[in-house]
C-alpha positions as CSV (number, residue, x, y, z in Angstrom):
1,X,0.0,0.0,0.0
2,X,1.8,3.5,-1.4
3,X,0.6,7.0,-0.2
4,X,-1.9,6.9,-2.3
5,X,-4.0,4.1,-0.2
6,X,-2.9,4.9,2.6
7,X,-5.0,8.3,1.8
8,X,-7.7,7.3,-0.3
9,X,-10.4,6.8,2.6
10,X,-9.9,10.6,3.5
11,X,-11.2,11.0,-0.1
12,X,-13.8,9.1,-0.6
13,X,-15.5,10.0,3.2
14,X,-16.8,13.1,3.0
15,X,-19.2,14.3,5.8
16,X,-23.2,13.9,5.4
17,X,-24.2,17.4,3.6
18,X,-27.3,19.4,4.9
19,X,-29.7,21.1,2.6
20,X,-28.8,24.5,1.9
21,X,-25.5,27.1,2.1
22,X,-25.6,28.4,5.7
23,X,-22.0,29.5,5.2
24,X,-21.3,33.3,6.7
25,X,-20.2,34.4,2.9
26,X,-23.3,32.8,1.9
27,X,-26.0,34.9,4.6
28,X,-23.7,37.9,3.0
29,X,-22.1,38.2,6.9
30,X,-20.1,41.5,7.2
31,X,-19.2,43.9,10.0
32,X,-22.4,45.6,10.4
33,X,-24.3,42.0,10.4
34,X,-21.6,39.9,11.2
35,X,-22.6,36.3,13.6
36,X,-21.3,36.3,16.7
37,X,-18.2,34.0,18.2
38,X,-17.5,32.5,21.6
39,X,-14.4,30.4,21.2
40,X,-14.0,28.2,24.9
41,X,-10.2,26.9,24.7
42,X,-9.5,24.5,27.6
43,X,-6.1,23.2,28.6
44,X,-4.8,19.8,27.8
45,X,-8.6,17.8,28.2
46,X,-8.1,14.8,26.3
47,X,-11.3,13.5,24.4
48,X,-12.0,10.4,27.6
49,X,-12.7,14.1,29.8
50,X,-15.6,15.0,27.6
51,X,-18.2,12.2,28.5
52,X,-18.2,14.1,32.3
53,X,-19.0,17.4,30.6
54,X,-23.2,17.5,30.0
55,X,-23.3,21.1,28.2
56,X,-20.4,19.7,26.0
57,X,-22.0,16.5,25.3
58,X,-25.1,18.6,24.6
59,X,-23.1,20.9,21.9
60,X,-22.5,17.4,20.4
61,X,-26.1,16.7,20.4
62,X,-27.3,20.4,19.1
63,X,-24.0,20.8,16.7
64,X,-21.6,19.7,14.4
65,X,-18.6,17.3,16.1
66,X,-15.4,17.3,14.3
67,X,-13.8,13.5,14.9
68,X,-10.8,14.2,13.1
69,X,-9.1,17.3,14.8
70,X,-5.7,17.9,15.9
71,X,-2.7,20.0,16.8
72,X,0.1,21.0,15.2
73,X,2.2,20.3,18.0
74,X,1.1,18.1,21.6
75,X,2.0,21.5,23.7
76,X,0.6,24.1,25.0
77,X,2.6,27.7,23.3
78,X,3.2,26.1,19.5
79,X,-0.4,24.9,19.5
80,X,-1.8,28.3,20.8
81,X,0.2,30.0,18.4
82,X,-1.2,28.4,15.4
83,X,-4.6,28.8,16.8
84,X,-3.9,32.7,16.8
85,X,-1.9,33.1,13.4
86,X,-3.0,29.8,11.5
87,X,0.4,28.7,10.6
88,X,2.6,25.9,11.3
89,X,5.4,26.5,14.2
90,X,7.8,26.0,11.7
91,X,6.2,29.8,10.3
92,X,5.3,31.3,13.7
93,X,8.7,30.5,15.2
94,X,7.3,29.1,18.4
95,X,8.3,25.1,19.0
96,X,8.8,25.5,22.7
97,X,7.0,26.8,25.7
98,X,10.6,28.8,26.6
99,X,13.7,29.8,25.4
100,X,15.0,31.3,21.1
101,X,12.8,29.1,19.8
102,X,9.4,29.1,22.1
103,X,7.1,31.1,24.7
104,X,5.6,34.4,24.1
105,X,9.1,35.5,23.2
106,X,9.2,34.0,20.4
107,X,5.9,34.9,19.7
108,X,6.6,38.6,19.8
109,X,10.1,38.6,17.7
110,X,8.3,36.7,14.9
111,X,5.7,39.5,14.5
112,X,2.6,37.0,15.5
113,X,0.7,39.1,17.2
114,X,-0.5,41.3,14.5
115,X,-0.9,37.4,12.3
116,X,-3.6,36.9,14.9
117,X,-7.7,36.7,14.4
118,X,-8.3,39.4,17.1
119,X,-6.6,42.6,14.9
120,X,-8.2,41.0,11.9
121,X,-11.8,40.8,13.6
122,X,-11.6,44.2,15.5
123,X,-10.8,45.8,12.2
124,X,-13.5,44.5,10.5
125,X,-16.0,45.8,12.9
126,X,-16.1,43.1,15.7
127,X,-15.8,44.0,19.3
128,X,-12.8,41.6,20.6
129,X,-12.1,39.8,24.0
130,X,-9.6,37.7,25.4
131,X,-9.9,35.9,28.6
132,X,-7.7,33.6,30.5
133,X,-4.3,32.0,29.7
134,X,-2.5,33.4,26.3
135,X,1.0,32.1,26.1
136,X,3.4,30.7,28.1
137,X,5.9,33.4,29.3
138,X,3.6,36.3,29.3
139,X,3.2,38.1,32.5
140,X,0.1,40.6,33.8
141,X,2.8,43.0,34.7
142,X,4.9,43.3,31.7
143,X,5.0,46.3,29.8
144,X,7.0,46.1,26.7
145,X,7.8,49.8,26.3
146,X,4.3,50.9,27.3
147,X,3.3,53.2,30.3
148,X,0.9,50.7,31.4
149,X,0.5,46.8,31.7
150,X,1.0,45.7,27.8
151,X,-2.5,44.5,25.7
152,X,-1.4,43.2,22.9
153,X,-3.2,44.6,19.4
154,X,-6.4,43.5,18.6
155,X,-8.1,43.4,21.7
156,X,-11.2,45.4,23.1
157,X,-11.2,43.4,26.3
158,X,-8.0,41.9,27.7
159,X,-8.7,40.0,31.3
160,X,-5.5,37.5,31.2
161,X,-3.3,35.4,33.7
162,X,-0.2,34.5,33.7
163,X,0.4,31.6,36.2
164,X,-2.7,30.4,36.6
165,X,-2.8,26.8,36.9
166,X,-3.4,26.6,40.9
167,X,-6.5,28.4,40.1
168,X,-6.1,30.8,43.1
169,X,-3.4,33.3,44.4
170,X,-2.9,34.9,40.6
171,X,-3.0,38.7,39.3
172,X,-4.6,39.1,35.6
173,X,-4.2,41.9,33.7
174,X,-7.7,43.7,33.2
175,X,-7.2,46.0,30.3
176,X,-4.1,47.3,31.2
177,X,-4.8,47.0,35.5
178,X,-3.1,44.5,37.0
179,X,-5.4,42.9,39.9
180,X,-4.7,40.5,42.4
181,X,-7.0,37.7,43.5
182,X,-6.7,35.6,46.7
183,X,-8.0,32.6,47.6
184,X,-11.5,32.4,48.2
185,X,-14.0,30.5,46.4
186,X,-15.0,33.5,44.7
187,X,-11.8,33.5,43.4
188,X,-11.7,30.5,42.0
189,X,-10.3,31.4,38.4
190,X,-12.6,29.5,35.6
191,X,-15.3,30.7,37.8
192,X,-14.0,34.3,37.4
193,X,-13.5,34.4,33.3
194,X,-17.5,32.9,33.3
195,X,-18.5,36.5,35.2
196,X,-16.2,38.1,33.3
197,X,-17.4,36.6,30.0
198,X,-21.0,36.8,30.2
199,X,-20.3,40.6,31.1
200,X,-18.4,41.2,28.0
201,X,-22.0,39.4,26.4
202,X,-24.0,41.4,28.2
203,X,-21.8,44.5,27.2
204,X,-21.6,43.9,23.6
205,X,-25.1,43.0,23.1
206,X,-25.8,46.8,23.9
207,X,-23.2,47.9,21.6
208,X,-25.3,46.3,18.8
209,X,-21.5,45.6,17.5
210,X,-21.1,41.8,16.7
211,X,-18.2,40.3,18.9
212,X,-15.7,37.9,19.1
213,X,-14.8,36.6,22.7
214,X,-12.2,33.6,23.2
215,X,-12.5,32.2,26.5
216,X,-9.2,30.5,27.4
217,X,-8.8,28.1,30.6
218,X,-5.9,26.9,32.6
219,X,-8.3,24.1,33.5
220,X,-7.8,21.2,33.3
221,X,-4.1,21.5,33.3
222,X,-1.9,20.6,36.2
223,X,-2.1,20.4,39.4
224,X,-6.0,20.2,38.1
225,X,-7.4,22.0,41.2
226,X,-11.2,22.1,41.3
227,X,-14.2,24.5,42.2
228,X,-13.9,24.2,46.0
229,X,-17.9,23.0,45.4
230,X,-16.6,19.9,43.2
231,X,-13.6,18.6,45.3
232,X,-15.3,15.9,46.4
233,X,-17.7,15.1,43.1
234,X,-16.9,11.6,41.5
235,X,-15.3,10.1,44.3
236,X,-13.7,6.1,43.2
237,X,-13.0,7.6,39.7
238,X,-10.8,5.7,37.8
239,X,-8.6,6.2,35.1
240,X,-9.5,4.6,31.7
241,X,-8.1,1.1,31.0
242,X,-7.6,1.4,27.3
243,X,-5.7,-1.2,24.8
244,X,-2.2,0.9,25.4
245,X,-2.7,1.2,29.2
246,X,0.3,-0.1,30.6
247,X,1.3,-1.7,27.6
248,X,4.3,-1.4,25.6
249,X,4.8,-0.5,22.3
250,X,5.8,-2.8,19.6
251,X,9.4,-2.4,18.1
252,X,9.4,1.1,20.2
253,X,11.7,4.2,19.4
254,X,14.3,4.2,21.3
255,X,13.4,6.8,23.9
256,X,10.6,4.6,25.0
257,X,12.5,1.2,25.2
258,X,13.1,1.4,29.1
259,X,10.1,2.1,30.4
260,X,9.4,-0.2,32.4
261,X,5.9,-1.3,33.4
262,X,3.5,0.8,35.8
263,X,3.9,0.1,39.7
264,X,0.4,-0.2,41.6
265,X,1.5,3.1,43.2
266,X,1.7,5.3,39.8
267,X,-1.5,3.7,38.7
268,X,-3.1,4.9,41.8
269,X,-1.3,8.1,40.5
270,X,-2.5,8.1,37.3
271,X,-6.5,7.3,38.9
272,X,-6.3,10.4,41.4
273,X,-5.1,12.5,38.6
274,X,-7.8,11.6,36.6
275,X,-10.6,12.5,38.8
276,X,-9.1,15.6,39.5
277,X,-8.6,16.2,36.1
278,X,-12.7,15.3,35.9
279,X,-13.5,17.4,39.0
280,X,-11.3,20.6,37.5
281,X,-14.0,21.0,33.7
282,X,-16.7,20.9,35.9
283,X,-16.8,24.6,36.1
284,X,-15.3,24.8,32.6
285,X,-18.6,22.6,31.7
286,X,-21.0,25.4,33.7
287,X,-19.4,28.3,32.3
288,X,-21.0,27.0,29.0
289,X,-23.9,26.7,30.3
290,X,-23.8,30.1,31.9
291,X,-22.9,31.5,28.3
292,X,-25.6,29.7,26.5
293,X,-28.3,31.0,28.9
294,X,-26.7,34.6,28.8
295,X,-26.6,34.5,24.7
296,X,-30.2,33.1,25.2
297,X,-31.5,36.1,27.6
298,X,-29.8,38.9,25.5
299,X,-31.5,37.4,22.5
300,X,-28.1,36.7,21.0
301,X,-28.5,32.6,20.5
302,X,-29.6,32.5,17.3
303,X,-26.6,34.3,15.7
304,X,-23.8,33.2,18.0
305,X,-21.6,30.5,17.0
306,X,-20.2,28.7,20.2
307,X,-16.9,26.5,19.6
308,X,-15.4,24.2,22.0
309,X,-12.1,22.6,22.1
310,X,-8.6,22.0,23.6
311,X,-5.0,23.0,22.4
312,X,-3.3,19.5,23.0
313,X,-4.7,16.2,24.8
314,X,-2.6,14.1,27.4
315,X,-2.0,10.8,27.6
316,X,-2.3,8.8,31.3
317,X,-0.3,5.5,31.3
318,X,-0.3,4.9,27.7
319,X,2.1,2.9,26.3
320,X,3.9,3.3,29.8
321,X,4.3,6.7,29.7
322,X,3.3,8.3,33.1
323,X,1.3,11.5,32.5
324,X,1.6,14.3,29.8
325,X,1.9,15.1,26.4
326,X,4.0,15.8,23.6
327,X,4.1,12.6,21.8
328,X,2.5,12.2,18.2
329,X,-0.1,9.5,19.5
330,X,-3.6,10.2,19.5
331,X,-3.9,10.3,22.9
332,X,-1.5,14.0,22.3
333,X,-2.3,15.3,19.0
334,X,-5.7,14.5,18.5
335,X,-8.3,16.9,20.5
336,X,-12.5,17.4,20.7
337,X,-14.0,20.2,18.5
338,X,-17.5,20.9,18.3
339,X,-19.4,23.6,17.5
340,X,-23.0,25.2,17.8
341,X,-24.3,28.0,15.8
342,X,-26.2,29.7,13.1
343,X,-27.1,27.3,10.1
344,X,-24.7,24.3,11.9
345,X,-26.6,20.9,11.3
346,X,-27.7,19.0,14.7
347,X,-25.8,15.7,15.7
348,X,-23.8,15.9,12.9
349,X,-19.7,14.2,12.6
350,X,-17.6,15.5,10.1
351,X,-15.0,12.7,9.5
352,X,-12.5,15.2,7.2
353,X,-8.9,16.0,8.7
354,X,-8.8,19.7,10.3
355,X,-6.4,20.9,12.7
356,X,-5.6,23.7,14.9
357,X,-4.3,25.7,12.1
358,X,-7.8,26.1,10.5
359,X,-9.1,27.9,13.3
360,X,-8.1,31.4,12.4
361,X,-9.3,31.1,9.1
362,X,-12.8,29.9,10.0
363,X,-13.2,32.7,12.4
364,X,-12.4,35.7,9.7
365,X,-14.8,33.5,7.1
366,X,-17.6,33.3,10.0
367,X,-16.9,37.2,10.4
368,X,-17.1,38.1,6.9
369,X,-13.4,38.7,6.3
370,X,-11.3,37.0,3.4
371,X,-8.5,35.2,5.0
372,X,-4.8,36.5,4.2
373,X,-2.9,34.4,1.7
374,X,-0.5,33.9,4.7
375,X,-2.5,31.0,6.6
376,X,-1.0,27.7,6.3
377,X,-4.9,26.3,7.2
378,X,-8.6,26.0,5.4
379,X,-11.6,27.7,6.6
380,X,-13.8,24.9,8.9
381,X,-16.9,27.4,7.8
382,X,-18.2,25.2,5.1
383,X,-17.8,21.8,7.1
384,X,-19.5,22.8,10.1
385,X,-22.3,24.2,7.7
386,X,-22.8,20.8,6.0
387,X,-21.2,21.2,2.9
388,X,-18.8,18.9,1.1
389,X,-15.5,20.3,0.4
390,X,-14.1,19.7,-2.8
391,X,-10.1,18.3,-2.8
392,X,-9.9,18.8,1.1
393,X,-6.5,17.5,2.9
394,X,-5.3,14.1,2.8
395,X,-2.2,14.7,5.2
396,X,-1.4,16.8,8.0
397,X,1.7,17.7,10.1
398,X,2.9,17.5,13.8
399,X,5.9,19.4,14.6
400,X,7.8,19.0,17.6
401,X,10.7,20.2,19.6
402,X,12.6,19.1,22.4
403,X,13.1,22.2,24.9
404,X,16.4,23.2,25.4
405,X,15.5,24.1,29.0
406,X,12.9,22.4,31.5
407,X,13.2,25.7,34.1
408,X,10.3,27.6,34.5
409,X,8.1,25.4,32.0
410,X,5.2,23.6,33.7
411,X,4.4,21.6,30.9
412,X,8.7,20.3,31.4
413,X,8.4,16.1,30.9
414,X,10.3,14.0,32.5
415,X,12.1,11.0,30.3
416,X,8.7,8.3,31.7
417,X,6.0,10.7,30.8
418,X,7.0,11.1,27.4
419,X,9.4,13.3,26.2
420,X,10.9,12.5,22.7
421,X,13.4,14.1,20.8
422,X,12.3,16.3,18.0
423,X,10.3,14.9,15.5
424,X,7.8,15.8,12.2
425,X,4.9,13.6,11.9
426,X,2.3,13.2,9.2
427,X,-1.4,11.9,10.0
428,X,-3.5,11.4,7.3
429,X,-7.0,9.3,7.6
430,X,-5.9,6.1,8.5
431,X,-2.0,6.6,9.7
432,X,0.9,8.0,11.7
433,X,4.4,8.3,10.2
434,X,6.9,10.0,12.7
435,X,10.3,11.1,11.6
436,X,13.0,11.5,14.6
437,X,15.7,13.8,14.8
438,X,17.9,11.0,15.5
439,X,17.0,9.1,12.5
440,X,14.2,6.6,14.0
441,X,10.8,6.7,12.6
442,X,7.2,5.0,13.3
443,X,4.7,3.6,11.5
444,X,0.8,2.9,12.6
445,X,-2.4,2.1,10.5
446,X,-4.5,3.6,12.8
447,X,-7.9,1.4,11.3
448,X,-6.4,-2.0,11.9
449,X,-4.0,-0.5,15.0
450,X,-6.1,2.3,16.7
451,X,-4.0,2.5,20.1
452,X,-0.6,2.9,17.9
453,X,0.7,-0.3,19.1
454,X,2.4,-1.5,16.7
455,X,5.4,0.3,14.8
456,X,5.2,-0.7,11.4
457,X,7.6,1.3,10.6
458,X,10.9,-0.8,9.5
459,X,9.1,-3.3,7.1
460,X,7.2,-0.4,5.3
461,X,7.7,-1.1,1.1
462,X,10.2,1.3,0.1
463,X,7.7,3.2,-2.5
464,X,5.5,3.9,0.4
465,X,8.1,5.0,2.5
466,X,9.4,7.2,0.0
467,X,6.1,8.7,-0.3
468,X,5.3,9.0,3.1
469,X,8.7,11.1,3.7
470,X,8.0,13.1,0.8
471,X,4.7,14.6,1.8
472,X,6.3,14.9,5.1
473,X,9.8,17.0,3.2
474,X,6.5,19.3,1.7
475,X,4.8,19.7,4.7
476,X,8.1,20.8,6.7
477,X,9.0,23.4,4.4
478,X,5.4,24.9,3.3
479,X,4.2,28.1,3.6
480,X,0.4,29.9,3.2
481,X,-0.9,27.8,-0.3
482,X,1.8,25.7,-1.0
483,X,0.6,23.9,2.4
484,X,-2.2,23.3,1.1
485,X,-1.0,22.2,-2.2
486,X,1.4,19.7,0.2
487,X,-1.8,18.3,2.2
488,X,-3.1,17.2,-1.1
489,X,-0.3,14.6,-2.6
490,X,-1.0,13.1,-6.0
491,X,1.5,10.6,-5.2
């Protein structure tokens, strides 16, 4: 089997089409009319968190469900990155959470900030706001030549942390104020971004300005604290027993081959993680609720669009790795995404290969605006409206770096939770190819081998390892169309 059939079921399975063109360019969508956005970005919740989330299993029920999404990298600065600019890391310069070649750093030297939806939206009429975490290395406080806390361009309302992950004792910069909040429950941080976000609702709705509002969450990253209400919610909770749970893999890469197998202690580890990784999205899970009903009492439902997703997922005990990320697997690269909205069909799965980088796009097409020919991604508008794209991707790529530096990085893996060297990876329908730095590579059909347990990798027929490498060389190197000419081998 070359490229070609390795691809051919992402042709030939497009999505159910509904009757009609409820696309934005198709209702004639422009500032003045524009739909609205909420975009809820959580932190590292894998797809086995969603089933404990009602309002999100209920946007599955009244949307559109993308079962193919995923990052461009298993970490939390590149994939953000890509979200904001929709480019590959290898054009937004950010790999790492730190350091030359990661972190908000790098994210300000390579100009991303004004590559970002929120300058593009504001100046096409939208009133813009951005809640929560942003990128690794910013700080409330910093000032970057300004007289005043720095917001960065683009932004109407700016209420964002910087180390946030306890959920209490952090300061946030409110538009240029930098506040401090303790540790009551009222302080409880998802908690405040839901006030804070159904005021900028509340706000905008008498503006009569259409808005975009991304709602970003530190939950349910580490040390996945709870609502002090849902400490004690779930109580048992397990940690799911898949086929790769404390198995290992099959002719492994090298920087997997001594793990060794889980002791009862790290699997009761791995089970109290996961419950409080369960108990931390349960306010996540009633903040969407709380939007909904405030979209619904400001009469602003009907022309919202509200997306969920996540900017990496995290594997638990997989293939012996002790919890994180940053792997290619599944369990790492491959996220939920659903989305409500305007013209989106009910209980509908689109089955076609997105990714992170797609998000940006999708949000200028939803507001009106015609994409820059800069984007390495494709609008999602026409999917999640029921249509049938014609000569959609066949391939996508993961990019990963090793971090130079573990200080001051909370997402810093130790050598048994998974931390490979650098890598390119290219998943298409039905596969995973991986390409190591050190000159190791993996192989997994992902139909007949679903938990990547078996790397197929060294008996691969040379014309479909040839092929696979070469759409992979594309991919690496692409930039704006030419990525998606890549995505789209003829081989």
């Amino acid at each position: 089997m070359v490229l070609a059939g390795v691809l051919l079921a992402s042709c030939t399975r497009g999505g159910n089409t509904a009757d009609g063109d409820h696309s934005a360019g198709a209702r004639g969508s422009s500032s003045a009319n524009g739909p609205n956005v909420v975009y809820v970005l959580t932190d590292d919740l894998a797809w086995n968190l969603v089933k404990y989330m009602p309002h999100v299993r209920q946007m599955e029920e009244n949307g559109t469900t993308f079962t193919n999404f995923f990052v461009t990298d298993s970490l939390c600065c590149p994939s953000r990155s890509s979200i904001f600019t929709g480019q590959y890391p290898h054009n937004t310069g950010v790999f790492t959470n730190n350091g030359n070649d990661g972190g908000y750093g790098a994210f300000m030297r390579n100009n991303d900030e004004q590559k970002s939806f929120g300058p593009a939206l504001q100046r096409a009429g939208y009133r813009t706001g951005f809640m929560g975490k942003y990128l690794n290395g910013y700080q409330p406080g910093d000032r970057h030549g300004t007289s005043k806390p720095y917001v960065p361009p683009g932004w109407d309302e700016w209420d964002v942390a910087g180390d946030g992950y306890p959920e209490f004792n952090y300061n946030l910069n409110e538009n240029g104020r930098v506040v401090r909040y303790g540790h009551e429950p009222r302080d409880y941080l998802t908690d405040v971004l839901s006030k804070k976000a159904t005021s900028f609702i509340r706000s905008s709705a008498k503006s009569g300005k259409p808005f975009m509002l991304e709602v970003a969450t530190f939950a349910p990253h580490g040390p996945f604290t709870p609502a002090p209400r849902d400490e004690n919610t779930y109580p048992g909770l397990t940690a799911p027993r898949t086929d790769a749970y404390d198995k290992a893999t099959l002719n492994a890469p090298k920087w997997q081959q001594a793990l060794s197998p889980l002791t009862s202690k790290e699997q009761q580890d791995i089970d109290e993680k996961f419950a409080k990784r369960v108990r931390s999205v349960q306010a996540v899970d009633m903040m969407i609720g709380r939007l909904e009903n405030t979209l619904e009492a400001q009469g602003l439902a009907g022309d919202t669009y509200i997306v969920f997703g996540s900017d990496n997922g995290f594997h638990m005990g997989e293939h012996r790795l002790r919890p994180g990320k940053q792997t290619a697997y599944d369990t790492d690269i491959k996220v939920p995404m659903m989305v409500t909205g305007p013209g989106v069909p009910a209980g509908r799965h689109v089955s076609q290969l997105a990714e992170n980088i797609d998000m940006n796009p999708t949000f200028q097409e939803l507001a009106g605006v015609k994409p820059p020919s800069t984007v390495d991604g494709r609008s999602l508008a026409g999917l999640m409206h029921g249509r049938t794209e014609e000569d959609w991707r066949q391939a996508l790529l993961v990019e990963h770096h090793r971090a130079a530096s573990k200080n001051g990085d909370p997402d810093a893996a130790s050598d048994n939770s998974g931390d490979p060297p650098d890598y390119e990876a290219l998943r298409t329908a039905d596969a995973l190819y991986v390409e190591y730095a050190d000159g190791e590579s993996e192989f997994y059909s992902t139909t007949s081998d679903p938990d990547e347990l078996n790397n197929r990798a060294a008996s691969l027929p040379n014309e479909q390892r040839a092929s696979l490498h070469q759409t992979l060389t594309a991919l690496r190197s692409c930039k704006g169309a030419s990525c998606r000419t890549a995505s789209r081998p003829r081989t």
